[in-house]
C-alpha positions in Angstrom: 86.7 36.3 -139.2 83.2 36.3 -137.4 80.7 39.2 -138.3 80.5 40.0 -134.6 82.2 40.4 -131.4 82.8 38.3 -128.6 85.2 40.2 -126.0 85.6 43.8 -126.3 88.4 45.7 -124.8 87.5 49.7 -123.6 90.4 51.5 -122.6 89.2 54.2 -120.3 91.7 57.1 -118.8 89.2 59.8 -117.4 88.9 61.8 -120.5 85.9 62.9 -121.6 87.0 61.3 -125.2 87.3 57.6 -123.1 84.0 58.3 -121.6 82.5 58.5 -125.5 84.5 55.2 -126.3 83.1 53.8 -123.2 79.5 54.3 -124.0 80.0 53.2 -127.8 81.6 49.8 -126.0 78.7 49.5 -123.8 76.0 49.9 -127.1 78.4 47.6 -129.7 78.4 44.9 -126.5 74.8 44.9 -125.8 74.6 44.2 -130.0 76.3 41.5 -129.7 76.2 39.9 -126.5 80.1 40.5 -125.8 81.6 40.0 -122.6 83.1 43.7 -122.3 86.2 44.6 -120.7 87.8 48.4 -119.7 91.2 48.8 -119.0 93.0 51.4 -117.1 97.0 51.6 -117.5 98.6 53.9 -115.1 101.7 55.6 -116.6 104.2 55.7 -113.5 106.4 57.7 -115.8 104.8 60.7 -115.6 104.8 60.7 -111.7 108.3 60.1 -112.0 109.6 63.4 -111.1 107.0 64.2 -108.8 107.1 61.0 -106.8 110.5 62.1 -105.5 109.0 64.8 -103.5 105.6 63.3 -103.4 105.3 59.4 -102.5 101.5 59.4 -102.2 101.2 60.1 -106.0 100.8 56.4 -107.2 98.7 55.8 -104.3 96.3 58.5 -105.3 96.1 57.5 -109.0 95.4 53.9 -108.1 92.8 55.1 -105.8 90.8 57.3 -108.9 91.2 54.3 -111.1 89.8 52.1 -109.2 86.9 54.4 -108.4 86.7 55.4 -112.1 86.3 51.9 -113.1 83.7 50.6 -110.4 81.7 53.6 -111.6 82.1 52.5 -115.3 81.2 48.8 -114.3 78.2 50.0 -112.2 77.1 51.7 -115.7 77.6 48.9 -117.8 75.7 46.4 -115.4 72.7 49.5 -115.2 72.7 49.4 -118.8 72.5 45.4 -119.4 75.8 44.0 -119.6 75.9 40.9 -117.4 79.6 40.0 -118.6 81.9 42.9 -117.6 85.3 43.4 -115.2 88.1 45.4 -115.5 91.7 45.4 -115.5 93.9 48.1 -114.0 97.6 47.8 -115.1 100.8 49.7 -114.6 103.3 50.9 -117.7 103.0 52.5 -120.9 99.8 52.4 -121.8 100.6 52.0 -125.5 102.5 49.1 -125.2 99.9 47.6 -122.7 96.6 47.4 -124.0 97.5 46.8 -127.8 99.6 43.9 -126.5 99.3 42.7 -122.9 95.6 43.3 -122.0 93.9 42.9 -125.2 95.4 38.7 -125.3 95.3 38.5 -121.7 90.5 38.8 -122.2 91.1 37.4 -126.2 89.6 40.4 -127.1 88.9 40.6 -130.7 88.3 44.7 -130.6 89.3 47.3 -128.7 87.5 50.6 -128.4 89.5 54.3 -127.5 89.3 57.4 -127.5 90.8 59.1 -130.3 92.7 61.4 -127.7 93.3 60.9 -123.9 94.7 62.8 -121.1 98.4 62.7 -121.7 98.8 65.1 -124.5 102.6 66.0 -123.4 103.7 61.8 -124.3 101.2 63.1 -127.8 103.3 65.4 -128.7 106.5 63.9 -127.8 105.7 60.0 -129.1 102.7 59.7 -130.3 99.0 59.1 -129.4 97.9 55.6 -127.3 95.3 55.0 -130.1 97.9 55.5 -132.7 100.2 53.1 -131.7 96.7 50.6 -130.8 95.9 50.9 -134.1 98.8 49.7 -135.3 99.6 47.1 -133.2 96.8 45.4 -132.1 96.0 42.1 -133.4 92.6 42.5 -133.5 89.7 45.3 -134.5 90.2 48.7 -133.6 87.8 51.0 -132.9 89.0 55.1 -132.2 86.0 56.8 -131.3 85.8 61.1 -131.7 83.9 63.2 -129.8 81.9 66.2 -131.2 84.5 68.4 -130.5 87.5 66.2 -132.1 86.0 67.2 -136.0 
């Protein structure tokens, strides 16, 4: 295994904890010349109930992903990384960046928060960087915030 990192996966969700992981991708890239990725999954589950009374609800959470990402991609290009795009998905995020997203960009770590927006799916199954951790084929990087300690 190589002593540095060529393809590094961010997931981002909003979160002031993905916004910590984000700049600790940016910084860990910009070491080592990485082609960085950020990922958004958007969990239609949890609009399920909703979206029955309310069809605009997927449209809307599309429409903040894609403006959270062109604003993390506009950061990453301000701070010097030439190599960067960004995926946004739809499913269970757990499922999807440990195993879709990070083989889809061969990435060989992926950085998250070490909590995230959907506390209710924490509570009930789990954490997203939980289940990364341990199924992700590659590095693993949960990052904490000040607050997290």
């Amino acid at each position: 295994m190589a002593l540095y990192y060529k393809s590094i996966l961010v997931a981002v969700d909003g979160s002031k904890e993905a916004a910590w992981a984000f700049k600790k991708a940016i910084e860990i890239a910009k070491r080592n010349d990485a082609k960085l990725v950020m990922t958004h999954i958007i969990d239609l589950r949890t609009f399920a109930t909703v979206e029955a009374y309310d069809r605009t609800i997927s449209e809307r959470a599309n429409q903040f992903a894609t403006e959270l990402m062109e604003n993390y991609k506009q950061q990453a290009r301000e701070a010097g990384i030439t190599n960067v795009s960004y995926e946004i998905d739809y499913g269970s995020p757990k499922v999807k960046i440990a195993k879709d997203v990070a083989k889809k960009y061969n990435a060989d770590l992926i950085i998250c928060g070490a909590t995230g927006m959907n506390a209710m799916e924490r509570f009930f199954i789990g954490s997203v960087s939980e289940h990364i951790t341990r199924y992700a084929s590659c590095d693993v990087l949960v990052v904490r915030t000040d607050q997290d300690n």
